[in-house]
Each structure stands twice: as C-alpha cells, then as structure tokens.
C-alpha positions in Angstrom: 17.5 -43.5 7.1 17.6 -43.5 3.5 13.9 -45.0 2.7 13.4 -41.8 5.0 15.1 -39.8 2.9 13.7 -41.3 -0.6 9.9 -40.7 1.1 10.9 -36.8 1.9 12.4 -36.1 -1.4 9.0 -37.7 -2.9 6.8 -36.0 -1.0 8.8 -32.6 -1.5 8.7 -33.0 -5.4 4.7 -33.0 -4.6 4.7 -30.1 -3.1 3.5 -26.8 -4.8 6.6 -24.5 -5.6 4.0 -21.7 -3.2 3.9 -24.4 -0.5 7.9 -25.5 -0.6 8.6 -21.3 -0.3 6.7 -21.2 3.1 8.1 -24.3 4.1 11.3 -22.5 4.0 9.9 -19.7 5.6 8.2 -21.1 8.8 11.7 -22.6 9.1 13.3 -19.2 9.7 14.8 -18.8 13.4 12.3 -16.0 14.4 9.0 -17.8 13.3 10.5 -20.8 14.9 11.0 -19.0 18.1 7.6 -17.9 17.7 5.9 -21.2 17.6 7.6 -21.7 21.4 6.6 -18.4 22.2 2.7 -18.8 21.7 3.7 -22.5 23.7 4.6 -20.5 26.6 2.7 -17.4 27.0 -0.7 -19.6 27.3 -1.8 -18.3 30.6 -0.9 -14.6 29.1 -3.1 -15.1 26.1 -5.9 -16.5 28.2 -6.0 -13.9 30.8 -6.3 -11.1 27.9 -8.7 -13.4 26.4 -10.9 -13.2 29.6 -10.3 -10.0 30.0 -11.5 -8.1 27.0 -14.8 -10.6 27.1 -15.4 -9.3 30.8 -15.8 -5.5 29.1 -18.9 -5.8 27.5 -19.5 -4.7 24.3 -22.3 -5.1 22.5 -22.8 -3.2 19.0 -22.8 0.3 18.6 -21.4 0.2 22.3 -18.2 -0.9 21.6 -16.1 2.1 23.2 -15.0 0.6 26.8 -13.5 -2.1 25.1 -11.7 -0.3 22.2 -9.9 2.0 24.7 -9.1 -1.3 27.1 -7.7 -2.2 23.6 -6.0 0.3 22.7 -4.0 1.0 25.8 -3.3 -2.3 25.8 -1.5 -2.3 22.4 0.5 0.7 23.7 1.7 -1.4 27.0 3.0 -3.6 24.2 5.2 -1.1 22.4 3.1 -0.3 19.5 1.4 3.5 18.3 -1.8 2.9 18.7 -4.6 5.2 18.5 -8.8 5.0 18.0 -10.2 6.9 14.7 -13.4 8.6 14.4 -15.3 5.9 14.2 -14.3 4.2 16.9 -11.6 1.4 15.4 -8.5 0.8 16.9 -5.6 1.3 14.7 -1.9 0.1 15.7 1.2 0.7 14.1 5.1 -0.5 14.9 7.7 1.8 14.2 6.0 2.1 10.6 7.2 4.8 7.6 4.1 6.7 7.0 3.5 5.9 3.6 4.8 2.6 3.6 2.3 -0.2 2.7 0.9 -2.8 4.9 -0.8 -6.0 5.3 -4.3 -5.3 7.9 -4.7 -7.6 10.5 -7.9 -7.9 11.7 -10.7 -8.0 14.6 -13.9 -7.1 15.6 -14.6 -5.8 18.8 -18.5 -6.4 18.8 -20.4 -8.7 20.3 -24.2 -9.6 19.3 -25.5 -10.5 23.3 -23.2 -8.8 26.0 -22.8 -9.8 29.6 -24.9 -8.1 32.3 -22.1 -8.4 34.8 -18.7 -9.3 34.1 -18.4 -12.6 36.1 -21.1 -13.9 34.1 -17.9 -14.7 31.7 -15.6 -17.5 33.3 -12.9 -20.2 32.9 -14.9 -23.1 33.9 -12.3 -26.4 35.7 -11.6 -27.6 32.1 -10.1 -24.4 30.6 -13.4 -23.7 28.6 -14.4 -19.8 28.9 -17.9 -19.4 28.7 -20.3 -16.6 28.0 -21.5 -14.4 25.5 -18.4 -12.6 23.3 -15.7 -15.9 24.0 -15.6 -17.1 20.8 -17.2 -14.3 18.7 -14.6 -12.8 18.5 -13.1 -13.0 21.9 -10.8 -15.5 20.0 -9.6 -13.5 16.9 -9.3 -10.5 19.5 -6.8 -12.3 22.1 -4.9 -13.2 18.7 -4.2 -9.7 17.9 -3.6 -9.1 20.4 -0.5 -12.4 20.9 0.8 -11.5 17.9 1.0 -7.9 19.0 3.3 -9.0 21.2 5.3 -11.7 19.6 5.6 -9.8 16.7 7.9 -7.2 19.1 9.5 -9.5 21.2 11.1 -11.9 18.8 14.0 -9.9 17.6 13.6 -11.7 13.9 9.9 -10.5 13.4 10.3 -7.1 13.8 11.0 -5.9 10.3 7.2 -8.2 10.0 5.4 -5.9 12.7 6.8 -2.9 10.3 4.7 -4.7 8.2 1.8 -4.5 10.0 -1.1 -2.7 10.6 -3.3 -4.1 13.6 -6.9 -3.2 13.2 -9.8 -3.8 16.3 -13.0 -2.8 14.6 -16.7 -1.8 15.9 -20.4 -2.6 14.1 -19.5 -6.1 12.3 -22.5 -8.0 13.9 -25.9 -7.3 13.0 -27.4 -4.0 12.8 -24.0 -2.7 12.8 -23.8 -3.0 9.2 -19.7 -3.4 9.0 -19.5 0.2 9.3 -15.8 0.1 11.3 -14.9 -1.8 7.8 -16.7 0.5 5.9 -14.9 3.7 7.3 -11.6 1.6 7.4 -12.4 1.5 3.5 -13.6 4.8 2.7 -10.4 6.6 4.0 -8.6 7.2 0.9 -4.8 7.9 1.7 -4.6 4.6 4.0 -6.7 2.4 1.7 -3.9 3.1 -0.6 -1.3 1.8 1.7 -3.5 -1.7 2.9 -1.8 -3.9 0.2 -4.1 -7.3 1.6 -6.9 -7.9 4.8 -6.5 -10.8 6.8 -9.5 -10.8 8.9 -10.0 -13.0 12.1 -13.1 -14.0 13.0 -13.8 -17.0 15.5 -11.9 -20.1 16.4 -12.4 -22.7 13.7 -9.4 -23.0 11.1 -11.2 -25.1 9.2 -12.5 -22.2 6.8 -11.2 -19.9 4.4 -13.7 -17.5 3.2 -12.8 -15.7 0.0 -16.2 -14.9 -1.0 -18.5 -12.1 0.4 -22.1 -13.3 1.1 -24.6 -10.7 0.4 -27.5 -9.8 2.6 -29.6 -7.2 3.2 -32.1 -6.5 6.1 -35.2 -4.7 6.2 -37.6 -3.9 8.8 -41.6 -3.9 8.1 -43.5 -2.0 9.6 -47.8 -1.5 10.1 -49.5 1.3 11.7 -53.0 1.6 12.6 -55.1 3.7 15.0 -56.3 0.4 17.0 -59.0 0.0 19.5 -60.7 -2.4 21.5 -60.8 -6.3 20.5 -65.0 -6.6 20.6 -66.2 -3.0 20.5 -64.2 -2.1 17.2 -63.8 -5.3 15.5 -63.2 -4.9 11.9 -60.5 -2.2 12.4 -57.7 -2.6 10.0 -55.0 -4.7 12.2 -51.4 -4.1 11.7 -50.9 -7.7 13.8 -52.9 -9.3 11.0 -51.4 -7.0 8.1 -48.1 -8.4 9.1 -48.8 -11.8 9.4 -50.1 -11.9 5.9 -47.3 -10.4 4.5 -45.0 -12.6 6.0 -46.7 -15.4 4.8 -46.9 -14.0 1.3 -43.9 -13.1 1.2 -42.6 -16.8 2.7 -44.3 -18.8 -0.2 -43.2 -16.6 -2.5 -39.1 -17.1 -1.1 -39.8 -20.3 -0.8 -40.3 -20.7 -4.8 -37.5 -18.7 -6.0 -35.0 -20.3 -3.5 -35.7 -23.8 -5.0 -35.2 -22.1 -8.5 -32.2 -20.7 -8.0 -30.3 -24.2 -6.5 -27.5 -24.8 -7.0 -27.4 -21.1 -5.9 -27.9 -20.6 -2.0 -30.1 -18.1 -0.4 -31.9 -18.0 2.4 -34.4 -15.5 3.8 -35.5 -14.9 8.2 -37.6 -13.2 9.9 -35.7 -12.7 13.0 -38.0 -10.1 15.2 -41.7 -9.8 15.1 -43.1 -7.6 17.5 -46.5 -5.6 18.0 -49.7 -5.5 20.1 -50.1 -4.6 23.9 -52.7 -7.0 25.4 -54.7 -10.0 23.9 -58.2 -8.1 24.0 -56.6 -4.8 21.9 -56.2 -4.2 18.4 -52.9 -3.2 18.0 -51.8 0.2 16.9 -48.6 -1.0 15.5 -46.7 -4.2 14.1 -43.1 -5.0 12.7 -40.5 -7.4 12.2 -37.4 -7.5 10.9 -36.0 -9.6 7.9 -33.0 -11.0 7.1 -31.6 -11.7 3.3 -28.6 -13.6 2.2 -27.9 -15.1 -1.0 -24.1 -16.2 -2.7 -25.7 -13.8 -5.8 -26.9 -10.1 -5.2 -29.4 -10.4 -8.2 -31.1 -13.2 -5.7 -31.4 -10.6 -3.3 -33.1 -7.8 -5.4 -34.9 -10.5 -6.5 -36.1 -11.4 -3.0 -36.4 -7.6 -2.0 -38.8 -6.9 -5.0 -40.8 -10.1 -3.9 -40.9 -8.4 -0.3 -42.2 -5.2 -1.3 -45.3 -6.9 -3.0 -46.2 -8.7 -0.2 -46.5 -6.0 2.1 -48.2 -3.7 -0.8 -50.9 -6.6 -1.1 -51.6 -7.3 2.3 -51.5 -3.6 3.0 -54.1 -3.2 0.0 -56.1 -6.4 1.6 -56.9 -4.7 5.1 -57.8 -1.3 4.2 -60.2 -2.9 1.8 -62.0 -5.3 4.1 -61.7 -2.9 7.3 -65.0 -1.4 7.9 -62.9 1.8 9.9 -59.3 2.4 10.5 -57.3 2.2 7.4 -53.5 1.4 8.0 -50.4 2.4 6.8 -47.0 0.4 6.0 -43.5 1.1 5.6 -40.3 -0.3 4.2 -36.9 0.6 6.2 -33.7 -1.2 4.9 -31.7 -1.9 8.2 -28.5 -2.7 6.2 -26.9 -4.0 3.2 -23.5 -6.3 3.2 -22.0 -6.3 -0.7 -20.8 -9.6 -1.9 -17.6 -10.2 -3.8 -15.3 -12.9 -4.5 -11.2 -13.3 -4.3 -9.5 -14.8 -7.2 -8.9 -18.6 -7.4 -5.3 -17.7 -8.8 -4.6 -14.9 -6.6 -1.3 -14.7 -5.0 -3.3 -14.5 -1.3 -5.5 -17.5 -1.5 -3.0 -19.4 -3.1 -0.6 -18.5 -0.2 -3.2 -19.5 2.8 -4.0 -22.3 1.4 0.1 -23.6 0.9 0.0 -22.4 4.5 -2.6 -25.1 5.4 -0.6 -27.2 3.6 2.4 -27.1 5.5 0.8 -27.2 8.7 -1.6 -30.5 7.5 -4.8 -28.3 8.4 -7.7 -29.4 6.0 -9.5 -26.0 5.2 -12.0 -25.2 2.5 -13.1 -22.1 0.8 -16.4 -21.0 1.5 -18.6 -18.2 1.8 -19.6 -16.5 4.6 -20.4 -13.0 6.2 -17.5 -10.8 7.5 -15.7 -7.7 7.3 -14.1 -9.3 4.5 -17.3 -8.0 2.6 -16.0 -4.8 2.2 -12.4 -5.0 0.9 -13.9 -8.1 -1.3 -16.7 -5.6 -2.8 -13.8 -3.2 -3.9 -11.7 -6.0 -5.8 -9.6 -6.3 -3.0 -7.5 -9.1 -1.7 -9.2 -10.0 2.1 -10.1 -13.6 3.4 -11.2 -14.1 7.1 -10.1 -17.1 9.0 -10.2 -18.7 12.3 -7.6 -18.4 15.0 -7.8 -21.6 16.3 -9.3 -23.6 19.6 -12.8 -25.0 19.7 -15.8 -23.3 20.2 -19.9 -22.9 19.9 -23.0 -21.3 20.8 -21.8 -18.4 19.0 -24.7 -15.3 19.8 -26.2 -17.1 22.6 -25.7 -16.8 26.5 -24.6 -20.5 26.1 -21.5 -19.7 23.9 -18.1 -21.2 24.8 -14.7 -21.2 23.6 -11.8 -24.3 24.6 -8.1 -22.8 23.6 -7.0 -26.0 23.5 -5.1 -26.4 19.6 -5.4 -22.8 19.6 -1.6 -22.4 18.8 -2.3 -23.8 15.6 -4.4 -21.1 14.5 -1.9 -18.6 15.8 1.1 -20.2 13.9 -1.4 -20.2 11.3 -1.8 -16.6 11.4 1.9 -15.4 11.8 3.1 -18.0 8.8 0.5 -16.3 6.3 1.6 -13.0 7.3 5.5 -13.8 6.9 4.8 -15.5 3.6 2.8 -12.9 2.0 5.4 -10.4 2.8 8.3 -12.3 1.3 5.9 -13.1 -1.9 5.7 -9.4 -2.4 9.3 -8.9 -1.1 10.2 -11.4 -4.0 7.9 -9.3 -6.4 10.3 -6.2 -6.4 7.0 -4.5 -5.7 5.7 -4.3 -2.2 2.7 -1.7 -3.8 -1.0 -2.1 -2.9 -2.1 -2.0 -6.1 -0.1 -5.6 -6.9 -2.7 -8.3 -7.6 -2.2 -10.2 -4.0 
C-alpha cells in the first residue's frame, strides 16, 4: 500500500496543475453519477440514435429532423425552439443574458435514406446506413447529455450553462450556413463564451484549426449538334476536359511547392453530353479546394481561372462554327483559422484527455468550427465516441461500443471549462478561453 501510495504521489506531481483541477472535478458526485448514468441509459441513447438517422435528412432538407429534434429536447425539460434558419436552439432554465458554452451538432447528412428501414441495428449492435456516424453520433450525444444534464440533481447549475445547438448546411454544398447564421446574430454571439462542436465518433482528434476550402463549379456552353454532320463545332465536353487537365498539372506543381503545407485540389462531379454520337450543348464539373493556408487557395483559384480562360480561348479558335462560352460559379467558401496553443480551451481538452488516458492529437479539419475559429473565437470539434466508417457512403456504419468514453469526455470538458472561468471571476465572452 505504500509503494502504491509513493507511485500516485509521483505520478500526481507529473501532472499539469490544468489536468490535477479536472481531476478534481470529474471526481465531483454529480459527474460521477453521470458516468453510471450514460452506463445505464444505453438502450435509450441507441434508440434516439436510430431514430433521428431513420428521418432523413439530407442538406438543405434538414427540417423533419430538426422539428423531431426539437420536440424532443422539450420532452426532456428544456426551452427549445428552431430559428430562422432552421437550427435548433435549447436552453435550461437560462437568465437571458447570461453567457454560455455552445454545444454542438449538425443535423445534415451528405446521402440520405430512401426509406427509413434502410437504417438498422444489425445482430452485433452496429447501426448501418447513410447519417449513423455523420453525425448521427454527435447528434444522439446532444441529445444524452440533454438529459443527464437535467436529471443529475448536481449538473443542473451546468445545463444553465448551456446552450444546445442542432444545426443545418455543414456538409457540402451547404456551406456551414446554420454556423454562419449562428454567428451573424449579434446579441447571442455575445453571450457564446466557447463552441464545442461534435462531429463523428472518433475521440482521437482535436481539431483547433479551420481548413479552408473553396468550391467552384465550371461550366461550358455551346450550341451542339450532330457527332459527324457538324464535326468541328466548339465542344464544351472537350473544353472541359482541357481545362481540367490544365488546371490538374498546374495544382499538381504548386502543391509539391508548397510541402510542408497541405492542400489538395478534386474534381468531384463532371457531367455533360446526352448520347455518344452528339456534340454536347453543355459541360460542367464541380471542384473542390482545401489547403491549411488561404493564400494556397487564391493561389489555386487564380490557377483555375486560367485554365478554363485558355481552353475556352483554344476551342473557339480551332472550331470551324459554334463558338462557346464558359463560366465560373463559386459553390462555397469555408474560412480557416486557428485556436491558440496557450488558450485556456485547448489546454483544458487536452488535460481532459489526460485524465481519461485518451491519446488525441490536434489536427485540422473541416467543421462548423470554421466559423467561430475565423472570428478569433474559441471552438474545437471533437468526436463523441464509438467506432465508426464509411462516412458519406450507403456503406457507412457506426458500433457504440466505447462510446461512453466520448460522452464522459464531452460532459468533463464542459464542467471544467465552466469552473476555469468560474475561477476567473469573469464568466464574460470576451475572456480569452
């Protein structure tokens, strides 16, 4: 008992004063309680779980699903209600002007379901189908610690705390406009003192860096014709193809320049043409940008323009008839940013980790942490725990099993940030967290 003793008073002088102050926190009685509580509401959390992934909703038809949301937050005991642009917000007993730490989730899914028992709980506990794990996950989370949060007597000065967000338009063409609404209303901005943002299963990320993208579509028009008979037409099938090639070589050159900085460019839709012996009156595709630096992407962007100027320029002057036309349409643009090494909120998920022995990493990634991170504020997005893959396929799956973890992991980072500003004096979102 005493070499037991010696070893823990060793490895608690190793410990970082941040990580010995949650260590004293998770040890609290209602966070303790809690940790049974996620234990023994499993088949609760996975029914939800299945649930909300049976509603389909793909971007930009995310509604269903918010108001299945919503009411379902209200069951609970919370005020909750959907905004204008189609987010749902939830409070607990909250002052109005009181500030508040933003939990999370978004609601959208890239592929949706055609029927709902296409999603299922296969013999081994693993759900399957589109949505499960993107962000079926982080949504079955808010949605447990929606209820722990008012059930354990201990947290519920926490869920005052609290303001639960389920967002529309994270994936793809979507453009994080929930986020970006969430962000552009002034007098709550100003109460949102951090974002924690849950996206997907895997705990072993932290991202507290915003990667960039932007994504165009390109588009050539022509007045087509027949394969044989008017051969030599400008083609907007071969137009394209150029410029994609140009424009691929030309990536391809500033990407390897740029290393150690990542970037990475994809044409992810080409589309154009009606039958093999027609000259097509139309071609496009759609492009995909992403670097850790936006001066890559204007970079890249200025490279893309060229391309399609020159192969534009290249089949009106070797088409005997027919000249073409091109255009340019940016889809979407996702600002980059970066949290603080020495802010109080990275430093605080990553004593977190400590405490619960998860090995996580800061990296950088593509979430509705974007937008807080683009307006210097503090925002990371995490996983919630479980296993999962296949993430924006009809293949993707999601196994709870571990997912606990993750959900301790969630409530523990909450309940420590809110007694580091507790501690501060000044609970204000404008403190550097």
């Amino acid at each position: 008992m005493a070499t037991q003793t010696g070893t823990l008073l060793k490895l608690s002088r190793r410990l970082s004063p941040q990580t010995r102050r949650v260590s004293h926190t998770a040890g609290q009685p209602g966070l303790f309680e809690a940790q049974r509580w996620f234990s023994r509401e499993r088949s609760w959390i996975n029914d939800r779980h299945l649930q909300l992934c049976r509603i389909a909703a793909p971007t930009f038809f995310e509604q269903k699903r918010a108001e299945w949301f919503c009411d379902q937050l209200k069951v609970i005991g919370w005020d909750a209600w959907l905004d204008r642009a189609g987010n749902v917000l939830a409070t607990y007993a909250n002052e109005e002007d009181a500030p508040v730490l933003a939990v999370t989730a978004h609601l959208d899914t890239v592929l949706a379901p055609a029927r709902p028992e296409e999603i299922v709980i296969t013999p081994d506990g693993r759900f399957t189908g589109p949505g499960v794990s993107d962000n079926g996950s982080g949504l079955a989370t808010l949605l447990a610690l929606a209820r722990v949060l008012v059930e354990t007597p201990d947290l519920v000065d926490l869920a005052r705390s609290v303001l639960l967000i389920a967002n529309v338009g994270e994936e793809g063409e979507g453009n994080l406009s929930g986020m970006r609404y969430i962000c552009g209303q002034a007098s709550l901005l100003a109460r949102i003192v951090a974002f924690v943002v849950l996206d997907g299963p895997s705990i072993e990320h932290v991202t507290a860096q915003a990667l960039a993208s932007r994504r165009f579509e390109i588009s050539f028009s022509g007045p087509g014709g027949h394969s044989w008979n008017d051969h030599g037409s400008g083609n907007p099938v071969h137009a394209l193809a150029m410029a994609i090639t140009s424009f691929g070589q030309a990536a391809d050159t500033c990407i390897a320049s740029a290393n150690p900085v990542r970037c990475s460019y994809n044409f992810g839709v080409i589309e154009g043409g009606s039958s093999i012996n027609s000259i097509a009156a139309s071609a496009r595709a759609k492009l995909d940008l992403r670097s850790e630096e936006n001066t890559l992407l204007d970079e890249l962007a200025a490279m893309l323009t060229f391309a399609v100027e020159r192969a534009l320029e290249h089949q009106n002057r070797t088409a005997r008839t027919g000249r073409l036309a091109a255009k340019i349409k940016e889809l979407g643009s996702r600002p980059g940013g970066r949290l603080s090494e020495s802010s109080v909120m990275l430093q605080t998920i990553q004593a977190v980790d400590a405490h619960l022995n998860i090995r996580s990493r800061v990296d950088c990634a593509s979430t509705d942490a974007n937008i807080p991170l683009s307006l210097g504020l503090p925002a990371i997005s995490i996983g919630t725990g479980g296993q999962g893959g296949g993430a924006h396929s009809s293949l993707e799956w999601f196994l709870p099993d571990g997912r606990e973890l993750g959900m301790r992991r969630v409530l523990l980072l909450l309940a420590s940030l809110r007694a580091e500003l507790a501690g501060s004096g000044t609970p204000s979102a404008t403190r550097e967290v």
